[in-house]
C-alpha positions in Angstrom: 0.0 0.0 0.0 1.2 3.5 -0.8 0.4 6.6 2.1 1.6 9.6 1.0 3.8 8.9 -1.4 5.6 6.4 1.1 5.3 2.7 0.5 3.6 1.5 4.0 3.5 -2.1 5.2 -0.1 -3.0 6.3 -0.4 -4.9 9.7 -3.8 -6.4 10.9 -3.7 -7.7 14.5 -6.9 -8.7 15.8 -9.1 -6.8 13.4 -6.9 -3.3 13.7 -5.3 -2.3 10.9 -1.5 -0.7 11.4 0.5 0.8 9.2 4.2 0.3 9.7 5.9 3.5 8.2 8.9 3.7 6.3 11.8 5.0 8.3 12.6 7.1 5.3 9.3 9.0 6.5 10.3 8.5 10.3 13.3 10.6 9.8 12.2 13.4 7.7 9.4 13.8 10.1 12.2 14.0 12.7 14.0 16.7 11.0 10.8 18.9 10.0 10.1 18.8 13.8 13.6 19.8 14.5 13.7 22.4 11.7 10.1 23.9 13.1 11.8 23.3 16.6 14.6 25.7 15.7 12.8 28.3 13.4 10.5 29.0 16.9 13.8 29.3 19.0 14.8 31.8 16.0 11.8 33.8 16.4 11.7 33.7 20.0 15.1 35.4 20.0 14.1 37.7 17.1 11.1 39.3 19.3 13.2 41.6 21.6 14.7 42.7 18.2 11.7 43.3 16.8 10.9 45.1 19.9 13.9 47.4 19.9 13.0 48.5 16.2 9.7 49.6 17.1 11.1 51.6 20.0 13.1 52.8 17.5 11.0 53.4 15.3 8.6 55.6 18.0 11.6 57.6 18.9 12.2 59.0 15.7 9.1 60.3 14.9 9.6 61.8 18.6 12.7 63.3 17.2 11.3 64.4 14.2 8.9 66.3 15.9 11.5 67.7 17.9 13.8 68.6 14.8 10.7 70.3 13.4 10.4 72.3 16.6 14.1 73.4 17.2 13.7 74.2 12.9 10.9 76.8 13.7 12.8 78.0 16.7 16.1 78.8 15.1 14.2 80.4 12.4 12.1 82.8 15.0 15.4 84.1 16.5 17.6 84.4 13.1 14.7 86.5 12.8 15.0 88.6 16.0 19.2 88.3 15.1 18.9 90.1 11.5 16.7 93.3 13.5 19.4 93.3 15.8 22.1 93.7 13.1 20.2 96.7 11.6 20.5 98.3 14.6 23.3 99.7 14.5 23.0 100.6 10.9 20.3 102.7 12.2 22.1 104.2 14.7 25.3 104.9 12.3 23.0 106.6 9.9 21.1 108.5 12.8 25.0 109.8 14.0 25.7 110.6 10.6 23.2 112.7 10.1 23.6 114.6 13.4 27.0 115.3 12.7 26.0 116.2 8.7 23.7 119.0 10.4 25.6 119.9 12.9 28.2 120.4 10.4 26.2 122.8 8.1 24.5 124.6 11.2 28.5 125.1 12.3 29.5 126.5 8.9 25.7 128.4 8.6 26.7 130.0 12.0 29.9 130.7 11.3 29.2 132.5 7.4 26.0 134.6 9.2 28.6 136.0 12.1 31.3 136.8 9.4 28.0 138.7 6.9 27.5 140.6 10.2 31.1 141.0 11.4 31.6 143.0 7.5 28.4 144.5 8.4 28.8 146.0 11.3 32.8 146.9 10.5 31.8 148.5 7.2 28.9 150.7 9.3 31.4 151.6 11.7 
């Protein structure tokens, strides 16, 4: 009799019907249950792994958020920086023009006293 593809010797003892097996079969039974056997110890040692990448994985989409934050942060004071710089630029251009009128009241001053100096010294 064939079971399976395996050639199978049939026993009857008392009206019950055995089937002796092949060893052939016995053994590659045997190593399918060692095989399965060792792919679950495989997979058993795989789930911390597995574990580890989806901590991971949670962490950087933490960071990400975070790197998104710091992003909007550094902008909003390179910002506040580049008002700072034209500060001074102000200021430089406010002193420039005190001194550019001071400068011109000076010599305004100084040509109205010398029109009245000849004034008054030609009157004289």
């Amino acid at each position: 009799m064939v079971w399976g593809g395996v050639a199978t010797l049939q026993i009857v003892i008392e009206g019950m019907v055995l089937y002796v097996i092949e060893t052939e079969f016995v053994e590659r039974l045997t190593k399918v249950e060692e095989r399965s056997k060792s792919n679950t110890h495989q997979i058993e040692d795989l789930k911390p792994v597995i574990n580890e990448i989806h901590i991971m994985s949670k962490t950087m989409v933490e960071l990400t958020g975070e790197m998104k934050h710091t992003s909007d942060s550094v902008n909003e004071i390179k910002e506040k920086v580049e008002v700072l710089e034209q500060e001074p630029a102000k200021q430089w251009s406010s002193a420039k023009k005190t001194f550019f009128t001071s400068l011109t009241s000076s010599i305004g001053t100084a040509v109205a006293a010398g029109v009245l100096y000849l004034i008054n010294k030609g009157g004289s």
